[in-house]
FIMIRO-254105 format. One line per field, with one value per residue: residue number from 1; chain; x, y negated, z negated of N, C-alpha, C in turn. Coordinates in steps of 0.2 Angstrom, whole numbers, plus 2048, in hexadecimal, padded with zeros to 3 digits. Layout:
midren <- [NUM, ...] $
dolum <- [A, ...] $
n_east <- [X, ...] $
n_north <- [Y, ...] $
n_up <- [Z, ...] $
ca_east <- [X, ...] $
ca_north <- [Y, ...] $
ca_up <- [Z, ...] $
c_east <- [X, ...] $
c_north <- [Y, ...] $
c_up <- [Z, ...] $
END
This chain:
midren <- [1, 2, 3, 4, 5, 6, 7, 8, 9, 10, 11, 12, 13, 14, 15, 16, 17, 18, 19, 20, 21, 22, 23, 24, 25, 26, 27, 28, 29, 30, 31, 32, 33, 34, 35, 36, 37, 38, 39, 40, 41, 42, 43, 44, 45, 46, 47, 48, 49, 50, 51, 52, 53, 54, 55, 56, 57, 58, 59, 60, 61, 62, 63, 64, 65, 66, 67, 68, 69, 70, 71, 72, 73, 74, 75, 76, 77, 78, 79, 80, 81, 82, 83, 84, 85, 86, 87, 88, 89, 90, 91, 92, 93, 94, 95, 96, 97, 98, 99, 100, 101, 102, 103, 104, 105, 106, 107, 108, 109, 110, 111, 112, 113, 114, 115, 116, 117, 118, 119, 120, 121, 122, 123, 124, 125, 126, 127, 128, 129, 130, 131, 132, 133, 134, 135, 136, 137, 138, 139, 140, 141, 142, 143, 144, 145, 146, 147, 148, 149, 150, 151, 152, 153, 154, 155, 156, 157, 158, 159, 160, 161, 162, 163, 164, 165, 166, 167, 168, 169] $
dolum <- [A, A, A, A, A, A, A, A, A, A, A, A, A, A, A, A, A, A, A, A, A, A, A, A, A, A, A, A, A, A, A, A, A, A, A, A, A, A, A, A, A, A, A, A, A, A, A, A, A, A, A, A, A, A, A, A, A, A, A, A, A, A, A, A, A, A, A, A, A, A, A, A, A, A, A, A, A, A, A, A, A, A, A, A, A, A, A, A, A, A, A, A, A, A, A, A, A, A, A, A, A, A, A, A, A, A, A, A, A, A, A, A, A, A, A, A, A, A, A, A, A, A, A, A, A, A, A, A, A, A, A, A, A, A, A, A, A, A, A, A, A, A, A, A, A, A, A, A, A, A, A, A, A, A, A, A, A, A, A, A, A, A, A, A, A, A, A, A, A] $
n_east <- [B31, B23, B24, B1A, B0E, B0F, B00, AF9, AFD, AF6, AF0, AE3, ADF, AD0, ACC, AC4, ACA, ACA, AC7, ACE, AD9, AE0, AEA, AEF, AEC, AE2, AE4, AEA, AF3, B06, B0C, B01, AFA, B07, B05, AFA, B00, B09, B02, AFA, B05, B0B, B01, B00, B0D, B0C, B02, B0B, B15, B0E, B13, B1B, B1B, B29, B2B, B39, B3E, B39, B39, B38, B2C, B22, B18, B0F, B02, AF8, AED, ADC, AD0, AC3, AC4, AC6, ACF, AD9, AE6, AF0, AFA, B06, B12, B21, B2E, B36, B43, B4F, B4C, B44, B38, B33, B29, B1C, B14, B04, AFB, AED, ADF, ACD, AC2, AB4, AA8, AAB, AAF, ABC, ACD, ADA, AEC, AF4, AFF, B0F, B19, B26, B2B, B34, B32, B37, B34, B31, B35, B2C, B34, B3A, B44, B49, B45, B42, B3B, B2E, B32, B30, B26, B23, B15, B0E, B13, B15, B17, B21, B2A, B2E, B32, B3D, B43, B45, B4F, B59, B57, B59, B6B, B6E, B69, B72, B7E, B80, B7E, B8A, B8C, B8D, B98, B9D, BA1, B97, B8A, B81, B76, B74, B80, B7D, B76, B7F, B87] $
n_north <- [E18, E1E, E26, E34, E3C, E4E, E52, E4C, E56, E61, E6F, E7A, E8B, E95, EA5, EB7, EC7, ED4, EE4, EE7, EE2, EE7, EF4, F05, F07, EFE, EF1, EE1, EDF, ED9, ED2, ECD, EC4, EBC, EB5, EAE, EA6, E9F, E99, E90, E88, E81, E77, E71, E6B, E64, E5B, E55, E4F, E49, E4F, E5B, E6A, E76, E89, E8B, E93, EA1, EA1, EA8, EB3, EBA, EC8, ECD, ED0, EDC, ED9, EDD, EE5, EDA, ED2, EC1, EB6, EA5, E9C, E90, E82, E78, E69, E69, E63, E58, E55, E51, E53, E5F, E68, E6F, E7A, E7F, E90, E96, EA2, EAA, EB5, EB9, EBC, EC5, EC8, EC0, EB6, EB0, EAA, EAF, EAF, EB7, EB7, EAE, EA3, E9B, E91, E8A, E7C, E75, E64, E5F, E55, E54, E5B, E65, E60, E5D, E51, E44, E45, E3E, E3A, E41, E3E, E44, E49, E50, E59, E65, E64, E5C, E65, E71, E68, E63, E70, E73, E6F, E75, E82, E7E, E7A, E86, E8F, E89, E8A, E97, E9B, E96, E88, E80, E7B, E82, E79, E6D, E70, E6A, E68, E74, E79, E71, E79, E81, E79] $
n_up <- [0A8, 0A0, 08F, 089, 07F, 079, 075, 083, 08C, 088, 08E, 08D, 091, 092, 092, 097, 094, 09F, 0A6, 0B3, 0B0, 0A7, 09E, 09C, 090, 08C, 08A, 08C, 09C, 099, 0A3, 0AA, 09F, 09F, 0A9, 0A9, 0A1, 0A5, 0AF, 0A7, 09F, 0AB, 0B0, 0A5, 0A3, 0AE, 0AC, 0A3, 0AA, 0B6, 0C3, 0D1, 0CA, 0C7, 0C0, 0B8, 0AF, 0A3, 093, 086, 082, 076, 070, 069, 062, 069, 077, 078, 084, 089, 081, 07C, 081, 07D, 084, 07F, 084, 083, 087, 07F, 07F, 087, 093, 0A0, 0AC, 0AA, 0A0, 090, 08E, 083, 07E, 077, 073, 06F, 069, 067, 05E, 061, 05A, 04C, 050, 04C, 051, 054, 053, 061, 06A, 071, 079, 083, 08F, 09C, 0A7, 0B6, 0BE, 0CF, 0DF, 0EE, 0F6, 0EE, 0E7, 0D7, 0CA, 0C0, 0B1, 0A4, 095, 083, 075, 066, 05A, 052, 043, 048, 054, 053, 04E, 058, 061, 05C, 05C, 069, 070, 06A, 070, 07B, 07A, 078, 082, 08C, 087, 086, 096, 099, 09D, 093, 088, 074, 06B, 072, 06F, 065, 05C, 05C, 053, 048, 03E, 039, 032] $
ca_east <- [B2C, B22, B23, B15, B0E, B0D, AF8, AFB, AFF, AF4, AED, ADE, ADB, ACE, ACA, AC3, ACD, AC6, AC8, AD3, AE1, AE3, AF1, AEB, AE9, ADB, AE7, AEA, AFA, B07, B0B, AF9, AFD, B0E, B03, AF6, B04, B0E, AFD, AF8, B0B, B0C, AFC, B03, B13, B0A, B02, B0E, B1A, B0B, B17, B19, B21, B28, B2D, B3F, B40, B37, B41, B37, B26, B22, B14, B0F, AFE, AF6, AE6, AD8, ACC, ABE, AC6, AC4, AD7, ADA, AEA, AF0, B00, B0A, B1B, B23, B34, B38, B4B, B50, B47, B41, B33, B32, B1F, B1C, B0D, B00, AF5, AE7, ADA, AC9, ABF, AAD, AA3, AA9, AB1, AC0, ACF, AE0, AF2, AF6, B06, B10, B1C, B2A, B2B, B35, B31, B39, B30, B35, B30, B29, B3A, B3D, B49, B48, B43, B42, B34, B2D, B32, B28, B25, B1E, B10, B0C, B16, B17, B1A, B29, B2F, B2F, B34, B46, B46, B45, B57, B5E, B57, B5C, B6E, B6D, B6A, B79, B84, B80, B7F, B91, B8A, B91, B9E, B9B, BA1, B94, B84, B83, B70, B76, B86, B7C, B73, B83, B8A] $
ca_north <- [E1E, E1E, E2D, E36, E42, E52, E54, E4C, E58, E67, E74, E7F, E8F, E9C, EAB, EBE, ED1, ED8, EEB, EE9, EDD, EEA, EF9, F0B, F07, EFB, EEA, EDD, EE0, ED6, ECE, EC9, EBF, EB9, EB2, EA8, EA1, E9D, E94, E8A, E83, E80, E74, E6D, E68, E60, E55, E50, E4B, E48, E50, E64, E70, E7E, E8D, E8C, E99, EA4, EA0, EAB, EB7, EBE, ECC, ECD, ED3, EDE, ED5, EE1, EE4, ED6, ECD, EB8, EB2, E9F, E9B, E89, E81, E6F, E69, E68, E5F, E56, E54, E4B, E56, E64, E69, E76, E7D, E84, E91, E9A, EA6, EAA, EB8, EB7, EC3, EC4, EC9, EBD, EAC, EB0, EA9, EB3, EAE, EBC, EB4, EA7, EA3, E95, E91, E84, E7A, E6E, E5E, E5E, E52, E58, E5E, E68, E5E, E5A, E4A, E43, E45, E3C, E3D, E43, E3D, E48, E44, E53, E5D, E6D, E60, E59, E6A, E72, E63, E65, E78, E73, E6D, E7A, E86, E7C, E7D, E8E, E93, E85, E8E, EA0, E9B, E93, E82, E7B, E7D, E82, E74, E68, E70, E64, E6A, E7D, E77, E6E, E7F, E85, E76] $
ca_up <- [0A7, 096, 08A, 089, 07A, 079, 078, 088, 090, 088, 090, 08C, 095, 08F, 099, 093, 098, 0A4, 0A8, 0B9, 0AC, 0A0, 09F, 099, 086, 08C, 088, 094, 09E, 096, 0AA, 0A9, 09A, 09F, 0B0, 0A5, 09C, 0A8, 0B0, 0A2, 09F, 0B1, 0AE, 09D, 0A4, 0B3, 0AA, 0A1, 0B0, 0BE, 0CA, 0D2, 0C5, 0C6, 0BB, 0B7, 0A9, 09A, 08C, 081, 080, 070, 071, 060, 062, 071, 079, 07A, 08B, 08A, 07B, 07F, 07F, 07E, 085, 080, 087, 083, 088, 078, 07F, 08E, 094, 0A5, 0B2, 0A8, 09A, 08C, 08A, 07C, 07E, 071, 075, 06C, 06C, 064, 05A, 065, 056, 049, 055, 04B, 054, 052, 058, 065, 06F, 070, 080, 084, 098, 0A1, 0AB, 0B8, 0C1, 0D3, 0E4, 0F3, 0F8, 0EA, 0E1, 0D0, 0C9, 0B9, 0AD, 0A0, 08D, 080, 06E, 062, 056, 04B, 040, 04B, 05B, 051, 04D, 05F, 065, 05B, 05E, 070, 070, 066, 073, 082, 07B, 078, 089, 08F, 083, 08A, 09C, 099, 09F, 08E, 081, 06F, 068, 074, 06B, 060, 05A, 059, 04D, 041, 03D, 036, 02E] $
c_east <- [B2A, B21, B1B, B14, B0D, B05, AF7, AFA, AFA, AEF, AE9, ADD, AD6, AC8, AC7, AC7, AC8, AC9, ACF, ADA, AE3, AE9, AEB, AEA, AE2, ADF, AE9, AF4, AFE, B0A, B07, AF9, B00, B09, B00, AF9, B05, B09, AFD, AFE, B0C, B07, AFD, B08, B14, B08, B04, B14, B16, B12, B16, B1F, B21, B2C, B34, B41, B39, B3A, B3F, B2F, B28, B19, B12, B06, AF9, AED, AE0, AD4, AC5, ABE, AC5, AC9, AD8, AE4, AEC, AF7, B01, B10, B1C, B2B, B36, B40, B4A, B4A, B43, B3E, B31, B28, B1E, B12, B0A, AFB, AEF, AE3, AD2, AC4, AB6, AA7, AA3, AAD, AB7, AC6, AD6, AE5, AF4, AFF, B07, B15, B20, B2A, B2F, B36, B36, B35, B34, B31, B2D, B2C, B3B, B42, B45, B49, B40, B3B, B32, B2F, B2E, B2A, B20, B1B, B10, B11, B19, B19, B22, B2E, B31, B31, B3B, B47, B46, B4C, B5E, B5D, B5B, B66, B70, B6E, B6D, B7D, B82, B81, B87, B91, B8C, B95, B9C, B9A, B9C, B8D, B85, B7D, B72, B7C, B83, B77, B76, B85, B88] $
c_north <- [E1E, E26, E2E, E3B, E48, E54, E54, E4F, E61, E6B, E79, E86, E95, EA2, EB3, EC2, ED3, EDE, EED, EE5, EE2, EF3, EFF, F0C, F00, EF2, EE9, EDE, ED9, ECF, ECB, EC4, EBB, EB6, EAC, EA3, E9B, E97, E8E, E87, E7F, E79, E70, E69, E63, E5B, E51, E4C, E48, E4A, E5A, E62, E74, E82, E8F, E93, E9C, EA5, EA4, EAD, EBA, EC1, ECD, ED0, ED5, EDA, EDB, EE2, EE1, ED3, EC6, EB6, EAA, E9D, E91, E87, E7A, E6D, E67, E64, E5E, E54, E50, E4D, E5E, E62, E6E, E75, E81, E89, E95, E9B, EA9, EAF, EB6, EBC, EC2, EC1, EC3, EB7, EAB, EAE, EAC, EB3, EB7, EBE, EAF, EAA, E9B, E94, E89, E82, E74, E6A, E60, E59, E58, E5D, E63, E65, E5A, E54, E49, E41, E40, E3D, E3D, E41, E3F, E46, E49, E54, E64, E69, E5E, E62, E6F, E6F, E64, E6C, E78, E72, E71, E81, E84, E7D, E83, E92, E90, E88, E96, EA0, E99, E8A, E7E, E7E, E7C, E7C, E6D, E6B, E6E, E69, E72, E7C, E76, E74, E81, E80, E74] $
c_up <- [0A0, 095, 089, 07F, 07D, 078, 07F, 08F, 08E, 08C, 08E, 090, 090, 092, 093, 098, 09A, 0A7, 0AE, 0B5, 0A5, 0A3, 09A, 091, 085, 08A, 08E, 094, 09C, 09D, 0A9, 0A3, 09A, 0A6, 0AD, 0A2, 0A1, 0AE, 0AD, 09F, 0A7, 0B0, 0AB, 0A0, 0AC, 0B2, 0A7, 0A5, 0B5, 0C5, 0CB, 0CC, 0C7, 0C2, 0B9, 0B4, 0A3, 095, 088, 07F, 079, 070, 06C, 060, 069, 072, 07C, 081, 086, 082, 080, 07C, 082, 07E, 082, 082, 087, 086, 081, 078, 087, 08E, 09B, 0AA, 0B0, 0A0, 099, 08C, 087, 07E, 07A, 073, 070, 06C, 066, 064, 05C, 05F, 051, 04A, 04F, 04E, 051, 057, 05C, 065, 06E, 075, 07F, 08B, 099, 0A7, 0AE, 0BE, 0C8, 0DA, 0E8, 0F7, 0F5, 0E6, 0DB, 0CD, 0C1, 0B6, 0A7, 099, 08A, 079, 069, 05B, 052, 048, 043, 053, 059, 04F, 054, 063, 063, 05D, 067, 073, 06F, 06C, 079, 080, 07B, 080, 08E, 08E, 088, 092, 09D, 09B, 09D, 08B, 07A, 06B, 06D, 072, 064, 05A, 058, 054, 04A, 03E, 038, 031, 029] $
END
């Protein structure tokens, strides 16, 4: 199975709020957001495996600015680290200022995914080799997060997060 890149696998979506996706202060529900995501990772991490995915986890939404009614939000979504049968996607959302085609970080989301047959069992994915600067740094923080939620679930023992140790030493 050959290693892919991260472009690869990129995902574009870009859509506008619309009046029935927004909450009483006129901002798109963050559901609604969390759908889009969870879309254009799905997408992302398809193509990076050619097999079904499906949503194992959200490792981490960050809300960081609310999305107005008939702002033009561009979602874009990578995988950023492959393991045996699962892929982190990293996603960043975007909205875009009508009057002056400004583009401005919104959100950002992590989602994982794992490959699976027809059966539902899981099946091993392709690895990924990172090319940029901000690919190669997601790509290490991909590890430290996966131990992280090994170490919390109990799955591993302190001393076998190697990548969460070298932080402190």
């Amino acid at each position: 199975m050959q290693a892919k890149s991260p472009r690869e696998s990129l995902t574009i979506s870009t859509d506008m709020v619309l009046p029935g996706e927004t909450n009483p202060l006129n901002n798109l529900f963050g559901g609604e957001l969390l759908a889009r995501m969870d879309r254009a990772a799905s997408i992302s991490a398809r193509r990076h495996c050619n097999q079904i995915v499906v949503t194992a986890s959200v490792n981490h939404v960050a809300f960081t600015k609310a999305v107005p009614l008939g702002s033009v939000i561009t979602v874009e979504a990578k995988v950023s680290r492959a393991f045996k049968t699962s892929m982190e996607v990293f996603i960043d959302v975007w909205v875009e200022d009508t009057a002056s085609g400004e583009k401005m970080k919104a959100n950002e989301g992590i989602y994982t995914f794992v490959a699976v047959d027809a059966t539902g069992k899981p099946t091993v994915v392709p690895k990924i080799y990172p090319e940029t600067v901000s690919e190669k740094e997601r790509f290490a923080a991909a590890l430290r997060r996966k131990q992280l939620s090994l170490l919390l679930a109990g799955k591993i023992k302190p001393h076998d997060a190697s990548e969460l140790k070298a932080l402190f030493d």
